[in-house]
N, C-alpha and C positions, 0 to 999 in steps of 0.2 A: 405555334408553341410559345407561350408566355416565356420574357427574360428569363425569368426565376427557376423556369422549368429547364433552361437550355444550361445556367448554370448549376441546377444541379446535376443533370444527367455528364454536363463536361467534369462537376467533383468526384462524380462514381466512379468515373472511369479511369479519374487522375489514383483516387484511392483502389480500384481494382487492380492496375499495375504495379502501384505502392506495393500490394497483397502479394501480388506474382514473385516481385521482385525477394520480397521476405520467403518465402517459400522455396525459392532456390537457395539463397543463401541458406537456409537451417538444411535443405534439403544435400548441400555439399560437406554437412558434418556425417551423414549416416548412419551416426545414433546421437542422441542428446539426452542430456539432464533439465529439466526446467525448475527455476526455483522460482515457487509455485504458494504465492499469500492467500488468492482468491480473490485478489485484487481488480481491478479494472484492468491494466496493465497485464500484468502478469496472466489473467486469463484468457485475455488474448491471444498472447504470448504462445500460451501451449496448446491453443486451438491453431494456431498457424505452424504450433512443430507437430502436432497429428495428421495435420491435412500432409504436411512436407514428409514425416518420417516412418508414417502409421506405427506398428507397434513396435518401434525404434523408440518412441520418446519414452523419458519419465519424468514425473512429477514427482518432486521433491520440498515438502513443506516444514519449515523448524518450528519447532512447538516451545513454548517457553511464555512466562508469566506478565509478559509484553505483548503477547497477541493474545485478543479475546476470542473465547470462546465459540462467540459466534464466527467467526473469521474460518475456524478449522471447521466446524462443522460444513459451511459452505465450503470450502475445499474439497473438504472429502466429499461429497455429494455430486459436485460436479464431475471429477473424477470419476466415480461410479456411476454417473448418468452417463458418461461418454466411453468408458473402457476401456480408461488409462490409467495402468501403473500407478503407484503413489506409494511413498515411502515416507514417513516420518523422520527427522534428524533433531535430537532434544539439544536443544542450544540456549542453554542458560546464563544470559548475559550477566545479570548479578555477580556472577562467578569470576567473571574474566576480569584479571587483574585492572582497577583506575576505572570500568565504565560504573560503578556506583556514584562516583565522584559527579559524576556526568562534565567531562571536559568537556572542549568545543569537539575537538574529535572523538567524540564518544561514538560517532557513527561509525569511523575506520576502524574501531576498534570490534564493534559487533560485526560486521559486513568480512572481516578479515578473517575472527575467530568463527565464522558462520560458514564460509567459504571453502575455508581449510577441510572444516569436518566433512562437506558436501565431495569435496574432493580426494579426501580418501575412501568416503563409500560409492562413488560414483567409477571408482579406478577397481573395485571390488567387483561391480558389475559389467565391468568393459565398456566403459564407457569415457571419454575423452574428452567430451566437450559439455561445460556446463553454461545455459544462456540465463539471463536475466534482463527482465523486465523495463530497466528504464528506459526516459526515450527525450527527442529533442528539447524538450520546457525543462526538463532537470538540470540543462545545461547551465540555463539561468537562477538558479540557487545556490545556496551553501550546503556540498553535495559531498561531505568530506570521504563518504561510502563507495564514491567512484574512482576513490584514487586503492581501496585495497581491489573492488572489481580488477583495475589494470593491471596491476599488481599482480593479479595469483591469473591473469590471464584468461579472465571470465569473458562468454561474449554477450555483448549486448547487440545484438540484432534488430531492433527496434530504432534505436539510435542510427546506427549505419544504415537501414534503409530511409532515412529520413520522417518517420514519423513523430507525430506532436501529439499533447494527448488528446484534441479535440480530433484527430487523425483517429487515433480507435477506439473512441466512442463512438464514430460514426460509421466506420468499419464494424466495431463489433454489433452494432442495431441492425448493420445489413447481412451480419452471418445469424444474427439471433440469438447473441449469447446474453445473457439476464444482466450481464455486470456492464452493458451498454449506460446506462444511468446510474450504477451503485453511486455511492458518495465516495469519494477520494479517502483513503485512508493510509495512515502512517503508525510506524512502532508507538505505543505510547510511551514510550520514553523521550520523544519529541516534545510531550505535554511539559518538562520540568524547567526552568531558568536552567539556565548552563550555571554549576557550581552547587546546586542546591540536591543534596542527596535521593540516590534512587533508592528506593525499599518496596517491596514487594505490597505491602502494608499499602503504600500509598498510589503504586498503580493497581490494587484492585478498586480504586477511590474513584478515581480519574474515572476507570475499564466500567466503573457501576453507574457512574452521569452519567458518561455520555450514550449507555445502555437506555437510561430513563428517557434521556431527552429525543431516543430513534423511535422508542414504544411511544412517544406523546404525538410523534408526527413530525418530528421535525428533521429534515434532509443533512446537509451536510453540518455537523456540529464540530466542535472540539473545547474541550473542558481544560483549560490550560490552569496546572497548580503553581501556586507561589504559597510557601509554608502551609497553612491553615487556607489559605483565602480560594476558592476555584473563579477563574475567570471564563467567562462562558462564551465563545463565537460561534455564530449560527450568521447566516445570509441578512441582512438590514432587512429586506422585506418580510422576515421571518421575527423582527422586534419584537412588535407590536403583540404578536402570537405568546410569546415570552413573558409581557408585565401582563395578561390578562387576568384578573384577580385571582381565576381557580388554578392557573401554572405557574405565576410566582409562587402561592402560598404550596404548593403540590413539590414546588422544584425547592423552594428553601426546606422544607421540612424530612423531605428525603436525602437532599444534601448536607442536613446538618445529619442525619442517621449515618450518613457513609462518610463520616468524619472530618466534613468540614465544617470551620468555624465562622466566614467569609463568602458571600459570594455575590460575584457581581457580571455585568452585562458588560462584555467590552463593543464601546458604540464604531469601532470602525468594521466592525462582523468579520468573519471567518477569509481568514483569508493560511496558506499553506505556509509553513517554515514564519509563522509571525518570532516565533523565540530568537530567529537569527539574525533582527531585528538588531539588536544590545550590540552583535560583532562588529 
């Protein structure tokens, strides 16, 4: 048996245990709540509380002018392909007192106001324990969302059994779940400078790039705004694909229809939490 071969059959097996071990843990709540984007992450997440709780889990998704369209519809689908529970929770950050403003803690302040609601409809169903999605790599960001998770006493099971997220994408290619390669995704309230006002107006801006730029082919993207100007991150070997005569002129003339006045290629490419960058 080839090196390579002997190392991955030893990562399956280090990752099948991983799985075991996550499986008891959700499997000693007896019922759960999963809050449920449709994420890489997160549908993991509630493919390991079905296996652990069968029709003990639910799925739990917040709908609101921050998550595109496409995001819920795959939620809900999968959900119905598997024949799990799901419940919608409207959580409209706009609303909540200072996250317009977008502080540095604008995240604590959605993840707390988010949480809350889940946790009075979640006590409505008899249910106790609500898990959520993040995992070992968030440690290393500016993560302000995990201090209301501790806060209202949310579990992250993903974290405490030690996974990372090249952990389940590699996990989730071996159970077969679709969102094994989706691209990484975050609120797009992420997209703004910290200070620079949220308006509904200008995340369906953002929400419409970076819609063009998945239908053009291209994988992991993020359309980051500064007033008028969208800044565009996509993978460096994904450049070249970007200035090609017929996707510049295709991406500025759409992006100026969806109200920007600016737009440019940031040359160090897509990279997660670039806005926290300034902190």
């Amino acid at each position: 048996m080839a090196e390579n071969e002997i190392w991955e059959d030893k990562r399956m097996e280090e990752l099948s245990g991983k799985y075991e071990r996550l499986k008891q843990k959700i499997g000693s709540y007896g019922k759960a709540a999963v809050a449920f984007s449709g994420g890489v992450d997160s549908t993991f997440l509630l493919q390991a509380a079905q296996d652990a709780l069968g029709g003990n889990v639910l799925a739990v998704t917040a709908s609101s002018c921050s998550f595109p369209a496409r995001e819920l519809k795959e939620a809900e689908e999968f959900c119905r392909r598997k024949g799990i529970r799901h419940i919608m929770v409207h959580s409209e950050e706009l609303e909540i007192p200072g996250f317009a403003d977008n502080p540095p803690d604008r995240c604590y302040l959605c993840k707390k106001e988010l949480f809350q609601k889940m946790l009075a409809m979640t006590k409505e169903q008899g249910i106790s324990y609500i898990l959520e999605g993040s995992n070992l790599d968030d440690n290393g960001d500016y993560r302000p969302g995990l201090q209301a998770v501790a806060e209202l006493g949310i579990q992250s099971p993903l974290r405490e059994c030690g996974f990372t997220k090249q952990d389940i994408r590699d996990m989730s290619q071996r159970l077969g779940l679709p969102t094994w390669n989706k691209q990484s995704f975050a609120c797009l309230a992420s997209r703004f400078v910290y200070g620079e006002k949220i308006t509904e107006e200008k995340l369906s801006m953002v929400d419409r790039a970076e819609q063009l730029l998945l239908d053009m082919g291209f994988g992991q993207v993020r359309v980051r705004i500064h007033g008028k100007m969208a800044r565009i991150e996509v993978r460096p070997e994904q450049f070249e694909k970007v200035i090609t005569e017929k996707n510049r002129l295709e991406i500025i003339r759409k992006f100026k229809e969806f109200g920007f006045s600016y737009i440019s290629l940031d040359l160090a490419g897509y990279r997660t939490g670039s806005m926290n960058e300034t902190l």
